[in-house]
N, C-alpha and C positions, 0 to 999 in steps of 0.2 A: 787630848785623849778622849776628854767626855763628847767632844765633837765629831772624832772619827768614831766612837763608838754607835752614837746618835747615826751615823751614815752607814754603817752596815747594818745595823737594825733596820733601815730604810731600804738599804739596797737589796736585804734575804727578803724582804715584802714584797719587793716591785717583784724579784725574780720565782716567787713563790705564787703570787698572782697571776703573772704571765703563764706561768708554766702550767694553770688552773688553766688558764681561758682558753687555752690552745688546747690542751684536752676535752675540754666541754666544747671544743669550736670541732674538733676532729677534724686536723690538717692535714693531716697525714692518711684520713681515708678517702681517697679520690678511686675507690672501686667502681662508684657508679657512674664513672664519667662514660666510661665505655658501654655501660645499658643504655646512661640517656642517647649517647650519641645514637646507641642504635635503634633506640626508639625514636629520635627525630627521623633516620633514613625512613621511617616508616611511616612517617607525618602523624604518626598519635601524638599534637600536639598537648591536648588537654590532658592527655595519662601521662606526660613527659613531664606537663607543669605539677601537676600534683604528686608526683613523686619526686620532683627537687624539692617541694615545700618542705617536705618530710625530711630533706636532710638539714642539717646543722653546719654546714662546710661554708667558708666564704666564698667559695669559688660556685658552688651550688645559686649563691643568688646572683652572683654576676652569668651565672649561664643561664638561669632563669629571668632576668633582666632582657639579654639576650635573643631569646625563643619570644616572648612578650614585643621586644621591637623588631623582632623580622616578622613574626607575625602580622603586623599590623601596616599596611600598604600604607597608608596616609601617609608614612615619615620615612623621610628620604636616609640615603646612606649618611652623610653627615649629620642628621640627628640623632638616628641610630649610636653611633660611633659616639657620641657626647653624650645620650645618656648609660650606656653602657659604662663609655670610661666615670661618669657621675659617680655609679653604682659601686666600681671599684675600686674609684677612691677612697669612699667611705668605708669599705671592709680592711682595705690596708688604712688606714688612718684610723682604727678603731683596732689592730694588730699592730698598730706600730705604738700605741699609748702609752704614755710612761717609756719606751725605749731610751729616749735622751737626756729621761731623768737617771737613768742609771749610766749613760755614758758619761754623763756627768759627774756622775758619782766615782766612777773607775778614774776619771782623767784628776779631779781634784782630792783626791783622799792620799797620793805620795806627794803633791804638793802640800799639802797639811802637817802631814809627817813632815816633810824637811823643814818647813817654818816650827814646827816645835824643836826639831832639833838643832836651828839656829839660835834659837829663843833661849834653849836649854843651854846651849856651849856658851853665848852669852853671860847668864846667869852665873856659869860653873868658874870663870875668868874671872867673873866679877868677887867671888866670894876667894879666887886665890889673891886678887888684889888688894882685898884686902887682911888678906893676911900678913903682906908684909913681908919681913925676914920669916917667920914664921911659917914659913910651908909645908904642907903634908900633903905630902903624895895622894893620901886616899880620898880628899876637896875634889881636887881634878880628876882624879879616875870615877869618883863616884858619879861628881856632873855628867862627866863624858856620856857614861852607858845608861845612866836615867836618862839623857836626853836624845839618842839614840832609838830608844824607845818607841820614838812617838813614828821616825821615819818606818822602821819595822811593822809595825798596827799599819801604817798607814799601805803599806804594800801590800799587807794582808789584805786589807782589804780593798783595795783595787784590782788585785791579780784575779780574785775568781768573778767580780763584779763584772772587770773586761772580758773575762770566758764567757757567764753566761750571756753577755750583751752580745755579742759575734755570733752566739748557737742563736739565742731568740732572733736575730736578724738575718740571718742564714735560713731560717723557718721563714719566716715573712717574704724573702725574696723568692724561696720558690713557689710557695702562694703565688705570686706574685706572677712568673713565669706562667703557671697552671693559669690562672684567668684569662691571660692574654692569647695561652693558647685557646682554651678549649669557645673564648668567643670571638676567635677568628675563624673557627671552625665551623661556630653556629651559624656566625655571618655568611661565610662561603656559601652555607646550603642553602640561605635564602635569595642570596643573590646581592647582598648590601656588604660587600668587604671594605672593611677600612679606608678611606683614602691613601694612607702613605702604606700600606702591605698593598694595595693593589701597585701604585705608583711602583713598588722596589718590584712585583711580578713582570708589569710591563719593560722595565730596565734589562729585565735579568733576560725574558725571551728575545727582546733587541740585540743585546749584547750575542745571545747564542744565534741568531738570525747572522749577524756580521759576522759571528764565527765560521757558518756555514758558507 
């Protein structure tokens, strides 16, 4: 019990910290995707880069990342594409932090619970055996639901542990989605699109070429 109490103390921390950083990170404001983009059509590239500095969004620096390598002729598409993907590894790796400590937490905390409630029905057997002839009913029923107990805490706390690990990771994946869009977008206008999005463009007008 003192164990799984120690792990929901742990798991409202992680969940209480996340839920801080994703607010201070403003995931969920991607209003400015649509000015930057339209101030790239306009090639104001230095008024573009300085009003992504000013946002706090991780998708803000992987598009700012972005704008920084199409800008810069020296570096071919596939360097591009690798420091971009670089850039966004680390914003989802730095949003994904702790996640696994609390899936961790959801997956072993009903396993805990049932090892004390093994441990307990044990325990409760042991104390009717030795009783003997001597039996009372209320040895056994007592063990039972003290040791019962521990399965219960332990659901407790797993079940909303696993809720909010699915919502914080259900944030992150569409981060996640948002990046990939909006710098394949960047890339397009400069002319450096992805290797394999260009590869699946080229497949996809073939295929409609054969269709024709």
């Amino acid at each position: 019990m003192y164990v799984l109490l120690g792990l929901s103390v742990l798991a409202m921390a992680i969940i209480l910290a996340k839920l801080f950083q994703f607010a201070l990170s403003g995931l969920r404001r991607l209003a400015f995707v649509d000015t930057a983009l339209a101030t790239l059509q306009q090639r104001e590239y230095e008024t573009l880069l300085n009003d992504l500095q000013q946002q706090r969004s991780p998708v803000a620096r992987v598009m700012e990342s972005a704008v920084r390598c199409g800008v810069d002729q020296t570096m071919s598409s596939r360097d591009v594409e690798a420091e971009v993907s670089r850039v966004g590894s680390a914003q989802i790796r730095n949003l994904e932090s702790w996640l696994r400590g609390l899936s961790s937490i959801a997956h072993l905390s009903p396993l805990l619970g049932l090892l004390g409630t093994v441990t307990g029905m044990i325990a409760a057997f042991m104390q009717l055996e030795e009783a003997g002839s001597r039996v009372d009913p209320s040895i056994l029923s007592g063990g039972i639901w003290e040791a019962l107990l521990t399965t219960a805490f332990g659901l407790t706390v797993a079940i909303p542990a696993m809720a909010a690990f699915y919502y914080l990771e259900g944030e992150v994946d569409q981060v996640r989605a948002a990046m990939k869009d909006v710098s394949v977008r960047v890339l397009r206008h400069f002319g450096k699109t992805p290797s394999h999005i260009a590869s699946r463009d080229d497949e996809r007008i073939e295929d409609e070429t054969h269709g024709l």
